[in-house]
N, CA and C atoms as a LAMMPS dump frame, in Angstrom:
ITEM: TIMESTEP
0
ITEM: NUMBER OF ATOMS
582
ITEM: BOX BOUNDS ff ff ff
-5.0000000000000000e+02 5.0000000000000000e+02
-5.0000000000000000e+02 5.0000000000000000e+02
-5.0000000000000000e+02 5.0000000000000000e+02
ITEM: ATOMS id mol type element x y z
1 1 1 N -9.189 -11.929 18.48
2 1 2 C -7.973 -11.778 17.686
3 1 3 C -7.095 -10.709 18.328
4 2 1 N -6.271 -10.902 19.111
5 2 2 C -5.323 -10.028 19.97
6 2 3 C -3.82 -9.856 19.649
7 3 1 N -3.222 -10.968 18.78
8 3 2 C -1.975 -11.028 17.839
9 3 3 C -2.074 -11.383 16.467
10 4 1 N -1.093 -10.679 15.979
11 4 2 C -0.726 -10.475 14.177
12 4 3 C -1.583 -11.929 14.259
13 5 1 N -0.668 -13.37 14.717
14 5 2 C -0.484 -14.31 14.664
15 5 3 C -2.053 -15.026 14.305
16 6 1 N -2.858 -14.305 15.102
17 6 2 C -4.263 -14.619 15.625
18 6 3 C -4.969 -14.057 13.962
19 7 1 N -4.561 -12.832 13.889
20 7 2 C -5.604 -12.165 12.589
21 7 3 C -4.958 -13.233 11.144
22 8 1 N -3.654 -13.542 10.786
23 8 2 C -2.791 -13.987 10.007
24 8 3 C -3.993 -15.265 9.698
25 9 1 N -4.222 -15.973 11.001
26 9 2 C -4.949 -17.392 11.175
27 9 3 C -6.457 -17.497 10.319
28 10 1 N -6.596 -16.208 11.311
29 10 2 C -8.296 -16.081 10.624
30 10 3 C -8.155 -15.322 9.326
31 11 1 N -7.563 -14.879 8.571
32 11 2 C -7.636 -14.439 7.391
33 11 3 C -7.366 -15.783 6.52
34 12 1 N -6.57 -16.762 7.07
35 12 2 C -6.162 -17.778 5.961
36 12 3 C -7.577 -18.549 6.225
37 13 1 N -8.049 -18.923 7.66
38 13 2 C -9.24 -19.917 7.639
39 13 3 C -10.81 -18.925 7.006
40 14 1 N -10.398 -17.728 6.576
41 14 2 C -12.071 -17.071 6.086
42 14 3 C -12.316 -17.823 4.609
43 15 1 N -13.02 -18.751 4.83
44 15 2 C -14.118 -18.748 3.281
45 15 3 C -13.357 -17.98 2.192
46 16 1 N -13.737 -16.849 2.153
47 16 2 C -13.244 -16.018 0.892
48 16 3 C -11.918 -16.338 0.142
49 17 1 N -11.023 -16.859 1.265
50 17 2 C -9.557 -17.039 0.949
51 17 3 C -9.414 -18.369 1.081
52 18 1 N -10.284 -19.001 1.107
53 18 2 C -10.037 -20.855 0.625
54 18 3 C -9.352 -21.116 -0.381
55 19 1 N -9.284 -20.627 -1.374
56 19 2 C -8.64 -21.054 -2.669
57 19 3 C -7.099 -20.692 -2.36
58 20 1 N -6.875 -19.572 -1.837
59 20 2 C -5.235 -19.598 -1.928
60 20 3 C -4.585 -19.776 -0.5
61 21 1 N -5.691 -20.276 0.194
62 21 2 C -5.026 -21.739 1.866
63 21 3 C -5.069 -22.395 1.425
64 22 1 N -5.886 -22.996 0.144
65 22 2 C -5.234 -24.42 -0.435
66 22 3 C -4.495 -24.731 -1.061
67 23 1 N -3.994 -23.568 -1.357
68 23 2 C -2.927 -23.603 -3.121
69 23 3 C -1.631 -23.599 -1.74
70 24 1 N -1.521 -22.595 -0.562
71 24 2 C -0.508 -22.641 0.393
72 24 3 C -0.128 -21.343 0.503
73 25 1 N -0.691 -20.394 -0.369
74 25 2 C -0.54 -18.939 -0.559
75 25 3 C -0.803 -18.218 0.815
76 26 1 N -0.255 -17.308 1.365
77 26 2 C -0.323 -16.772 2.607
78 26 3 C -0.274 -15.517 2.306
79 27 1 N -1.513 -14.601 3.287
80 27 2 C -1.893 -12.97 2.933
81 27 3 C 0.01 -12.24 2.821
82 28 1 N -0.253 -11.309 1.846
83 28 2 C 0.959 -10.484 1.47
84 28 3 C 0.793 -9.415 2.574
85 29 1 N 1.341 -9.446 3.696
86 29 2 C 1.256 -7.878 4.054
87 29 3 C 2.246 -7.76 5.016
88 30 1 N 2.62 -6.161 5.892
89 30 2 C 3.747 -6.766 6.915
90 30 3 C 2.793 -5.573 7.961
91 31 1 N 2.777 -5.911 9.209
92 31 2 C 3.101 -5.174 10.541
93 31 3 C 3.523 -5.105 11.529
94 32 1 N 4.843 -4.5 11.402
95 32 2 C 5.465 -4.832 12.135
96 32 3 C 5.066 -3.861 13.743
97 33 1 N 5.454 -4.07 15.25
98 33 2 C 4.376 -3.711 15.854
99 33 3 C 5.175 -1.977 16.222
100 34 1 N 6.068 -1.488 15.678
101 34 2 C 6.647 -0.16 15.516
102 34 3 C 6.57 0.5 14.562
103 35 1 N 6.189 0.114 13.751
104 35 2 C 5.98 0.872 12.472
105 35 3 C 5.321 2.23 12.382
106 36 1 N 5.708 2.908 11.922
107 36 2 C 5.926 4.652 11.772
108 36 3 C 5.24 4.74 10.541
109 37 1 N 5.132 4.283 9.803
110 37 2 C 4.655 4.867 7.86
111 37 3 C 3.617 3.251 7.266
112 38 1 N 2.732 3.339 7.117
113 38 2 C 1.549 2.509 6.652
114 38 3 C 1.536 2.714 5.789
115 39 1 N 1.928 1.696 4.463
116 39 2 C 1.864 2.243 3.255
117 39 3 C 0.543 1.143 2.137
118 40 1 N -0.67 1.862 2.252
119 40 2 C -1.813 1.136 1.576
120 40 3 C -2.229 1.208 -0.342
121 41 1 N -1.948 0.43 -0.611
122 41 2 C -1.523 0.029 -2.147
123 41 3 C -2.735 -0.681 -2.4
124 42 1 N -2.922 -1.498 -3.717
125 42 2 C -4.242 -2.092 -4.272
126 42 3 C -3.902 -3.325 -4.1
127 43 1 N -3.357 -4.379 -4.264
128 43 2 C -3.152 -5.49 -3.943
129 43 3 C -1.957 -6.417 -4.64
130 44 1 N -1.203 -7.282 -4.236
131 44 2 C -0.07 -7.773 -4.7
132 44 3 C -0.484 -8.495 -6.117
133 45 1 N 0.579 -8.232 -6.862
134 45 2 C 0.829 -8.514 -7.961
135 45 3 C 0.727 -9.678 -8.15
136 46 1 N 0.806 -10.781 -9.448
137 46 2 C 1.217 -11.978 -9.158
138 46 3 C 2.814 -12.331 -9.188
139 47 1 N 3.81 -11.867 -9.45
140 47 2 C 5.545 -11.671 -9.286
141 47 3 C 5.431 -11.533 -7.802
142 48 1 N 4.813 -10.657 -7.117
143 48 2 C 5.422 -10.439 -5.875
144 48 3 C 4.656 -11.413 -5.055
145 49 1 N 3.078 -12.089 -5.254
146 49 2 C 2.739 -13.04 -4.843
147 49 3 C 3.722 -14.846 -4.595
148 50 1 N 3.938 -14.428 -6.116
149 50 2 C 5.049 -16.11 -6.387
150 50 3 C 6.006 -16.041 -5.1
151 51 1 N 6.767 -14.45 -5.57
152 51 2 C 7.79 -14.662 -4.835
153 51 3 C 7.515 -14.556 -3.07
154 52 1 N 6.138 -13.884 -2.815
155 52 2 C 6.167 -14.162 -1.229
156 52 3 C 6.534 -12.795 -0.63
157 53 1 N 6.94 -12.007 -1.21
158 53 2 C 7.207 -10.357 -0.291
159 53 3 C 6.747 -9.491 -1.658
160 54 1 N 6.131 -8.233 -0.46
161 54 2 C 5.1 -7.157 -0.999
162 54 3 C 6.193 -6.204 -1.828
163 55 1 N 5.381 -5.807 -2.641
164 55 2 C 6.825 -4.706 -3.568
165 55 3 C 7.796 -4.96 -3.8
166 56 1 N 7.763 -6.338 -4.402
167 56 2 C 9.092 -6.892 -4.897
168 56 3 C 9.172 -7.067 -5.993
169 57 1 N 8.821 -5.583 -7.141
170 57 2 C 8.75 -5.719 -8.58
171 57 3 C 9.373 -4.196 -8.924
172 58 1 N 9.425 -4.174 -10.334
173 58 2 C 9.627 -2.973 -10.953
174 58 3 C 9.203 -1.524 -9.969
175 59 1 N 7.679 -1.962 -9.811
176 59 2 C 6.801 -0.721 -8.761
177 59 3 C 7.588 -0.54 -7.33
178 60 1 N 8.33 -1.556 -7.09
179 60 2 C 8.372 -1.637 -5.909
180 60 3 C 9.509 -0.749 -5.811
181 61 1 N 10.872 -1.017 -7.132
182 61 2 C 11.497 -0.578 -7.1
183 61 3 C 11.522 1.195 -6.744
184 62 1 N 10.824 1.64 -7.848
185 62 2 C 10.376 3.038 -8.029
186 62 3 C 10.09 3.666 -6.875
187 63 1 N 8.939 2.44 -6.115
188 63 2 C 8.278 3.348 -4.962
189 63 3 C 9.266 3.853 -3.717
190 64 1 N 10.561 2.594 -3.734
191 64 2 C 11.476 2.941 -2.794
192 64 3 C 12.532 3.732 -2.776
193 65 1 N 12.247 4.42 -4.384
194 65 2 C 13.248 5.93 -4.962
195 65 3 C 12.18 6.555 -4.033
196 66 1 N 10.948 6.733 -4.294
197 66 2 C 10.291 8.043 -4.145
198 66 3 C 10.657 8.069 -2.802
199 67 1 N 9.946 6.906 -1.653
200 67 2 C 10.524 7.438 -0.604
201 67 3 C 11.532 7.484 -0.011
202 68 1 N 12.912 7.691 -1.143
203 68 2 C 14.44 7.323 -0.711
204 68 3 C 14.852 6.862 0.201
205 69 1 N 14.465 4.957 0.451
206 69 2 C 14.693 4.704 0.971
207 69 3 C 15.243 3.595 0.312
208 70 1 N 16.214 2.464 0.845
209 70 2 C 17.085 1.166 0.139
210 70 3 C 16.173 -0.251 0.626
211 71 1 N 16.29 -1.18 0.203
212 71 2 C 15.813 -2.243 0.297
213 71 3 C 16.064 -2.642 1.693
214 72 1 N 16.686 -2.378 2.28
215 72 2 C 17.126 -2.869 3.585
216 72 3 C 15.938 -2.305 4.604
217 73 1 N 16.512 -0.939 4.433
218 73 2 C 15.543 0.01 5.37
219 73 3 C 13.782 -0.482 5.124
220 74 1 N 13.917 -0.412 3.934
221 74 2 C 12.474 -0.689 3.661
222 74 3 C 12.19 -2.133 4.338
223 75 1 N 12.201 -3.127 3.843
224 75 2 C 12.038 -4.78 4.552
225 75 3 C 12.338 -5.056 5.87
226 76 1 N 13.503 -4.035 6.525
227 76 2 C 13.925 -4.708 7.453
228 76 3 C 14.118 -3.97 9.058
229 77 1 N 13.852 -2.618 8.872
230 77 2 C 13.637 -1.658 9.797
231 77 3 C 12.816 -1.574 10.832
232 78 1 N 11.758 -2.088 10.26
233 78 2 C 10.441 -2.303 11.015
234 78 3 C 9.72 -0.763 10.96
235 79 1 N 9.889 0.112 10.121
236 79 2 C 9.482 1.239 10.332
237 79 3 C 8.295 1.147 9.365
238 80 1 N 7.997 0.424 7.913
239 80 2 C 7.065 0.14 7.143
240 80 3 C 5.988 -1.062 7.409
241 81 1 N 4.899 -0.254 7.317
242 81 2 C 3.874 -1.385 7.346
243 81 3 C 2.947 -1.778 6.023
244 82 1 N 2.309 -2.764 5.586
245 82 2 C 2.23 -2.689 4.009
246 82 3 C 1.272 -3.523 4.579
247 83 1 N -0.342 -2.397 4.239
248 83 2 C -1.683 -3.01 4.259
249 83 3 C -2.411 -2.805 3.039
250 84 1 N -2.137 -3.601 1.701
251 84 2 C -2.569 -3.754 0.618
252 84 3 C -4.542 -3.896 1.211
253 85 1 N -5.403 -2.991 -0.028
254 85 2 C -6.502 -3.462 0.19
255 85 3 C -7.084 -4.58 0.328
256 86 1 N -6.084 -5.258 -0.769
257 86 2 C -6.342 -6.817 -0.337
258 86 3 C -5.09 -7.439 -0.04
259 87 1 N -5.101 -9.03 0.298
260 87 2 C -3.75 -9.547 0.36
261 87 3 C -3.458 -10.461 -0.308
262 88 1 N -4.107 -10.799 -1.129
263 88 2 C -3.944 -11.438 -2.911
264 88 3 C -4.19 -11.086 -3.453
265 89 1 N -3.069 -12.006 -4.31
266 89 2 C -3.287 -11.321 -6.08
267 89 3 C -4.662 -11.775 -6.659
268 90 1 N -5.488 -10.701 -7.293
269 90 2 C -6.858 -11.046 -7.345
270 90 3 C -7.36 -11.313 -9.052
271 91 1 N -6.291 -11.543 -9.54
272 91 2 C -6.186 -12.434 -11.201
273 91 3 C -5.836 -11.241 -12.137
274 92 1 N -5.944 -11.449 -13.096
275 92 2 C -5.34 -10.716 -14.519
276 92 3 C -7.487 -10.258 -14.915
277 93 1 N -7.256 -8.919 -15.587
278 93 2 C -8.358 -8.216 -16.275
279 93 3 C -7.833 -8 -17.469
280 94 1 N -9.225 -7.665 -18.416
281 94 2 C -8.503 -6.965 -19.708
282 94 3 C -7.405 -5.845 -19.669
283 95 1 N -7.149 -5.028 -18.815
284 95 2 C -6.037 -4.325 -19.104
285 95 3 C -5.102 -4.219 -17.348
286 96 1 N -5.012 -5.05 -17.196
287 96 2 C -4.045 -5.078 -15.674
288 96 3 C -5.068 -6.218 -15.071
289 97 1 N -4.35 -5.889 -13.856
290 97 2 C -4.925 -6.814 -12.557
291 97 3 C -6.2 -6.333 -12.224
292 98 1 N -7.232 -7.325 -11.921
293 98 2 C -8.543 -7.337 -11.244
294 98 3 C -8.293 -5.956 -10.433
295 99 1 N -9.424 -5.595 -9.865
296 99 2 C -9.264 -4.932 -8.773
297 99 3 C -9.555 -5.564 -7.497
298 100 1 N -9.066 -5.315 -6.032
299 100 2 C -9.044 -6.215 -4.492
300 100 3 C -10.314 -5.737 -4.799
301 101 1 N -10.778 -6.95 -3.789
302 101 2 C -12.184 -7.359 -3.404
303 101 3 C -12.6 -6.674 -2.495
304 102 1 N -14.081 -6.277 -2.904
305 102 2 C -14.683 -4.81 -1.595
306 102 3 C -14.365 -4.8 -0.318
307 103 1 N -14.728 -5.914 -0.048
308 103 2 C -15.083 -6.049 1.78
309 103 3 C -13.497 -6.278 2.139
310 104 1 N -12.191 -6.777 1.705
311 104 2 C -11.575 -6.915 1.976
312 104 3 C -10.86 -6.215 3.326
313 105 1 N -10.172 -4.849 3.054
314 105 2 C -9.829 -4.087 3.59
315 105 3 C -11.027 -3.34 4.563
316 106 1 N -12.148 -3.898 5.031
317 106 2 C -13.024 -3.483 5.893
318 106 3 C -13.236 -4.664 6.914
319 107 1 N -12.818 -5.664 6.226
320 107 2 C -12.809 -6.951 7.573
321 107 3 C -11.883 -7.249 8.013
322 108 1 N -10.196 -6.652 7.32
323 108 2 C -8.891 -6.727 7.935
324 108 3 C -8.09 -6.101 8.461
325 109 1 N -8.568 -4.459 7.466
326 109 2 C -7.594 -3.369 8.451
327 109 3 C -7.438 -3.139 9.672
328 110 1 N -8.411 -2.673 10.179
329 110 2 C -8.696 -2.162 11.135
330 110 3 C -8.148 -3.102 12.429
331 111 1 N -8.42 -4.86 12.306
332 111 2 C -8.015 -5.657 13.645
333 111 3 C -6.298 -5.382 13.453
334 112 1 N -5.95 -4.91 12.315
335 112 2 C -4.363 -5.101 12.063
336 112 3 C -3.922 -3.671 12.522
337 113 1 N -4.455 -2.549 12.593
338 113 2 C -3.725 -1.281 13.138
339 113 3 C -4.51 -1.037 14.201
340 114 1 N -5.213 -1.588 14.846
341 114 2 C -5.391 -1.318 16.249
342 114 3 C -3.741 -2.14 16.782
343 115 1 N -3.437 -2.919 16.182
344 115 2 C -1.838 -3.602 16.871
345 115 3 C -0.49 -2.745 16.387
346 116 1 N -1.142 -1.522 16.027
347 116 2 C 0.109 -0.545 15.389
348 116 3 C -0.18 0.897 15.287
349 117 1 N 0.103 1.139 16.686
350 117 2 C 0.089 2.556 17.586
351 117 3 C 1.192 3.257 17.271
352 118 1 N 2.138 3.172 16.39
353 118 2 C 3.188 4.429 16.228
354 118 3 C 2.775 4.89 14.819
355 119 1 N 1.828 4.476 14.13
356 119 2 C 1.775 4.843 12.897
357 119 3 C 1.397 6.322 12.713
358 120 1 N 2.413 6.807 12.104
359 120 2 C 2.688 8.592 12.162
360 120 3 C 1.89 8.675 10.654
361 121 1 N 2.138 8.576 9.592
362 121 2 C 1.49 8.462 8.06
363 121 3 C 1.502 7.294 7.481
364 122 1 N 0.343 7.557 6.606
365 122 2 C -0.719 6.472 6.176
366 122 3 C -0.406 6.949 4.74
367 123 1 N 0.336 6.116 3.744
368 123 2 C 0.513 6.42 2.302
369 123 3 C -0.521 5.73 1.447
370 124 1 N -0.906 6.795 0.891
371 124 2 C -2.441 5.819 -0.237
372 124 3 C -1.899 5.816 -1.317
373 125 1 N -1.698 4.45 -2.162
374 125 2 C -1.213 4.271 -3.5
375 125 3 C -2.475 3.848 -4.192
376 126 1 N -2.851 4.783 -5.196
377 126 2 C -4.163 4.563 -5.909
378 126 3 C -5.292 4.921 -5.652
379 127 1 N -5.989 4.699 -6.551
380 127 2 C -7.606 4.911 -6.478
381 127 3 C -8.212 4.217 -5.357
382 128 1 N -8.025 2.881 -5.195
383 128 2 C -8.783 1.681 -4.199
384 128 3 C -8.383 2.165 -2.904
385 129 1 N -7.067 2.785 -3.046
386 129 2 C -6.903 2.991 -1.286
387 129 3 C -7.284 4.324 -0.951
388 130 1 N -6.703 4.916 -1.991
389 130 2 C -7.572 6.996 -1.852
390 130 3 C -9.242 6.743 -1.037
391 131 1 N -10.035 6.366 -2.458
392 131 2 C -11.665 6.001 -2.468
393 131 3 C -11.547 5.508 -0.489
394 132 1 N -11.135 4.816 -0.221
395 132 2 C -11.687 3.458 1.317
396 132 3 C -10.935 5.008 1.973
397 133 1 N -9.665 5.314 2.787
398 133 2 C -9.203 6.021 3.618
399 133 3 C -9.698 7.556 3.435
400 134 1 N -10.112 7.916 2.516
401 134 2 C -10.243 9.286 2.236
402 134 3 C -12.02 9.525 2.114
403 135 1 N -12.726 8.41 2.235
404 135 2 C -13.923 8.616 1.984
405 135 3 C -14.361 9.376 0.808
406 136 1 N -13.746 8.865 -0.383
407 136 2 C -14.118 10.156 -1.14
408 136 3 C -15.561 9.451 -2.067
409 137 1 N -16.3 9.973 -2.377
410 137 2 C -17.816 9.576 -3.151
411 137 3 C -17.613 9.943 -4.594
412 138 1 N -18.284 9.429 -5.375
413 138 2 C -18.069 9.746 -7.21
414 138 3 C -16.93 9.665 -7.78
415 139 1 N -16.968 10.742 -9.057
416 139 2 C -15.995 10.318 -10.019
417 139 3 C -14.517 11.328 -9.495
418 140 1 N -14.254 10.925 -8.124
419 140 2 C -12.552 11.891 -8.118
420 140 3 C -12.024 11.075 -9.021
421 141 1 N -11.122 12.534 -9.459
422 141 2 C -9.737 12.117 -10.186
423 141 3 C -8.741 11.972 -9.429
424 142 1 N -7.768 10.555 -9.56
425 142 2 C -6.567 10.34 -8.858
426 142 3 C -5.578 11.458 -9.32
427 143 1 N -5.669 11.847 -10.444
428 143 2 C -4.764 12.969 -10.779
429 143 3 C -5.081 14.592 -9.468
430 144 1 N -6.256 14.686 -9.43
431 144 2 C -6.724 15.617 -8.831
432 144 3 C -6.156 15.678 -7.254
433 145 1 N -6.667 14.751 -6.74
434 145 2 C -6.116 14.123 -5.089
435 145 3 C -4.452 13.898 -4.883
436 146 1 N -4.011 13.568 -6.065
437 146 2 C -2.566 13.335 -5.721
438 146 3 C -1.804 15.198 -5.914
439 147 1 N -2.753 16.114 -6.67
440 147 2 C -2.031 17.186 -6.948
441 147 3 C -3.085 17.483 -5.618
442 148 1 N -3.584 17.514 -4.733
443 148 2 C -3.912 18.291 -3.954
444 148 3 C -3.335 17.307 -2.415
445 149 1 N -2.004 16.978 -2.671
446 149 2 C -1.707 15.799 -1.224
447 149 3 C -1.479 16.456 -0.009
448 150 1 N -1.24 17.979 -0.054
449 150 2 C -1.102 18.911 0.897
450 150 3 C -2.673 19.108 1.699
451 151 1 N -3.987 18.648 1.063
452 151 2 C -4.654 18.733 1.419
453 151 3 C -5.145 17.729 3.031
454 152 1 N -4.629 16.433 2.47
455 152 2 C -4.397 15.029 3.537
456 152 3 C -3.53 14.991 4.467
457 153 1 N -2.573 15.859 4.432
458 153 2 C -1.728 15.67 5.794
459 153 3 C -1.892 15.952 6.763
460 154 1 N -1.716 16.031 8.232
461 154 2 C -0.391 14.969 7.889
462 154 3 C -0.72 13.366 8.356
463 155 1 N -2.195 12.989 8.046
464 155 2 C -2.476 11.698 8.078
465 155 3 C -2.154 10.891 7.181
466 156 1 N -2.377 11.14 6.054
467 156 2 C -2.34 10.637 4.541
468 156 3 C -1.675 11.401 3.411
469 157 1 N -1.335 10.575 2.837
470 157 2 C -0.16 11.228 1.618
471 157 3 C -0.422 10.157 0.463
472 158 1 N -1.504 11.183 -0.459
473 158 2 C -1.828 10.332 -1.833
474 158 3 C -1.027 9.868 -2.994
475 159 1 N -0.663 9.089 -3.774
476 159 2 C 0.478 9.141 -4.871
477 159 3 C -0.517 8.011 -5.495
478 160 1 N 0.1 8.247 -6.748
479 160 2 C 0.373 7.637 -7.933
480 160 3 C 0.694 6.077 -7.762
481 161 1 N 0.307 5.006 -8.588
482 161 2 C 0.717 3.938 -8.414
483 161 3 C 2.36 3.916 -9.228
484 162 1 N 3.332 3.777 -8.775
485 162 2 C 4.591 3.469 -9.083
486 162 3 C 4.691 2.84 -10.102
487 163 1 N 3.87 1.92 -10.782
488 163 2 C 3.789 1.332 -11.972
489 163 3 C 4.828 1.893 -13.201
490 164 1 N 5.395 0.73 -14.056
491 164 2 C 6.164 1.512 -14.99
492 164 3 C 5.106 2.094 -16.137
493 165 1 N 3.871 1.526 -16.011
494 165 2 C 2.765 1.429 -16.642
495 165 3 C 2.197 3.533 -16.297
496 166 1 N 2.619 3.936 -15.767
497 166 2 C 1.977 4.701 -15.718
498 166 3 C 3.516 5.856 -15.708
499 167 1 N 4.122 5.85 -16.76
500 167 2 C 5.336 6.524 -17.085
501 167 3 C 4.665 7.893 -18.084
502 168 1 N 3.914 6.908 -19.098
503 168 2 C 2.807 8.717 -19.717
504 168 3 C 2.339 9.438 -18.839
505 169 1 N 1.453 9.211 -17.916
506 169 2 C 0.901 9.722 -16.728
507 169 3 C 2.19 10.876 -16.057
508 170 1 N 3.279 10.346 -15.737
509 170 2 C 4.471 11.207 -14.785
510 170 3 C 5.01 12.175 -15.919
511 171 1 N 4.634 11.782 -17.55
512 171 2 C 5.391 12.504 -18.296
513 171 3 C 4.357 13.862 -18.233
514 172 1 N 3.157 13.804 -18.469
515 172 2 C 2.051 14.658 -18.588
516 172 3 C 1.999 15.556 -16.886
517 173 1 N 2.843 15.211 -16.227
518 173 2 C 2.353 15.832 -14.486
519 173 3 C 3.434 15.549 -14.651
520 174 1 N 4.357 16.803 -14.993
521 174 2 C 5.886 16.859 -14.537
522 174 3 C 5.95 17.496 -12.752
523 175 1 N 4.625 18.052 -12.574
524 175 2 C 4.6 18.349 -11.031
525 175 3 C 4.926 17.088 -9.887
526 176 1 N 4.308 16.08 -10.361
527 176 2 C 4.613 15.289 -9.715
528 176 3 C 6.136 14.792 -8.703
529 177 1 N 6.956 14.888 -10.411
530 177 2 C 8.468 14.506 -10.054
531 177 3 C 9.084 15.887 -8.884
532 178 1 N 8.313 17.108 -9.281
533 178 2 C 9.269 18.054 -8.67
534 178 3 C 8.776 18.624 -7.653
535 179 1 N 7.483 18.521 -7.254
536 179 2 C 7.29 18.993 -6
537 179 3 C 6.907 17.636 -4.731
538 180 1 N 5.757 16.868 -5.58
539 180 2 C 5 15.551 -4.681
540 180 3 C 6.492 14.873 -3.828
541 181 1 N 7.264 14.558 -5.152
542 181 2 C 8.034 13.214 -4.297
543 181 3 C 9.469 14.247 -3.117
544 182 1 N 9.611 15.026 -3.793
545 182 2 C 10.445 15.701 -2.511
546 182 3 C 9.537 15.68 -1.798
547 183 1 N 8.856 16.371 -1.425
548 183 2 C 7.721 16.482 -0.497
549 183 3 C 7.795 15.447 0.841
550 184 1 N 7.589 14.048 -0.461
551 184 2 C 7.307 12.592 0.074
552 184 3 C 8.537 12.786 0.986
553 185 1 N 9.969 12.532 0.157
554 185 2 C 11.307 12.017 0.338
555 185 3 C 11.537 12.641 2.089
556 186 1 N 10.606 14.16 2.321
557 186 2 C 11.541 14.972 3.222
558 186 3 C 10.737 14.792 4.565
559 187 1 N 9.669 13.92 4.344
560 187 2 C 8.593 13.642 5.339
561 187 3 C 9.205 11.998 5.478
562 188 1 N 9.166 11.396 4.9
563 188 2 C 9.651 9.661 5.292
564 188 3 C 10.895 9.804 5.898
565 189 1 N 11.702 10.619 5.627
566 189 2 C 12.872 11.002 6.175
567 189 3 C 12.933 11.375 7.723
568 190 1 N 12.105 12.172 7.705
569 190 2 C 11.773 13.224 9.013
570 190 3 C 11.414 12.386 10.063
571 191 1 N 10.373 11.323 9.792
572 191 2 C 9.644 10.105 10.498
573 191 3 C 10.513 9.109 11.043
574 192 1 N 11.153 8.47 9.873
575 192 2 C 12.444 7.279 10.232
576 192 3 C 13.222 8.32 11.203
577 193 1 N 13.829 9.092 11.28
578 193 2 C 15.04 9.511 11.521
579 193 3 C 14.734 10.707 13.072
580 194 1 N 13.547 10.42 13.442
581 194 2 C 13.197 11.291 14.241
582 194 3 C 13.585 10.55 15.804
């Protein structure tokens, strides 16, 4: 597997993902082969599945305040890369979406950023991507890791899932709004624009 083109192939022909090569569903993710900022999230929604591009919801909206950036820049720059743990939507649970499937992001990442050598930071959205990139063991708190993001740099930069769902959460960690996302804003900035 030596091109996107090549991994794209074998992810649709793996077993695991039979059900949505037959439905016609194709993995959600982008890498583009310049990309500067890797941004690893839990897995596409079903809205942004239907529609076919990653972060194309409410979250998505939000996430592209935090890293003040516009829809353009974001989709079309080539500076973002978007390696969801998984690359389907992995069904509805009692209170949200399933969580991506274990092995996922251990049989795909890796052939996909060996093809993406400028990647300066690696953004972890959530628990699923914190836990896999950060190696972390037991019960961390995502609250804990995201108030300690100074700790991860300048490889990784932990946050919050963008969710509107998690608006109590930003109300209770007013730190968040006033130190994390400047933080974010002045580093994505620094990267694109360097």
């Amino acid at each position: 597997m030596h091109t996107l083109e090549d991994i794209t192939k074998a992810i649709m022909a793996d077993p695991e993902n039979k059900e949505f090569t037959e439905q016609g569903i194709k993995p959600l993710f982008a890498a583009p082969k310049n990309a500067r900022i890797n941004i690893v999230g839990q897995a596409p929604g079903l809205k942004t599945q239907e529609a076919g591009l990653y972060w194309k919801d409410k979250s998505g909206d939000r996430l592209r305040e935090w890293l003040s950036v516009d829809e353009e820049m974001f989709y079309n720059s080539g500076y973002f890369a978007v390696l969801p743990m998984d690359f389907y939507f992995p069904g509805h649970g009692k209170s949200g979406d399933l969580p991506p499937r274990k092995d996922f992001a251990d049989k795909w990442h890796q052939p996909i950023l060996k093809l993406l050598p400028d990647i300066e930071l690696t953004i972890l959205i959530g628990q699923y991507a914190q836990k896999y990139y950060l190696h972390q063991k037991g019960n961390i708190k995502l609250t804990e890791t995201v108030q300690h993001y100074q700790d991860y740099l300048p490889d990784f930069f932990p946050l919050v899932h963008p969710s509107p769902r998690n608006q109590i959460w930003m109300a209770k960690n007013p730190w968040f709004a006033e130190q994390v996302v400047p933080d974010l804003q002045a580093l994505v900035q620094k990267i694109i624009h360097q």
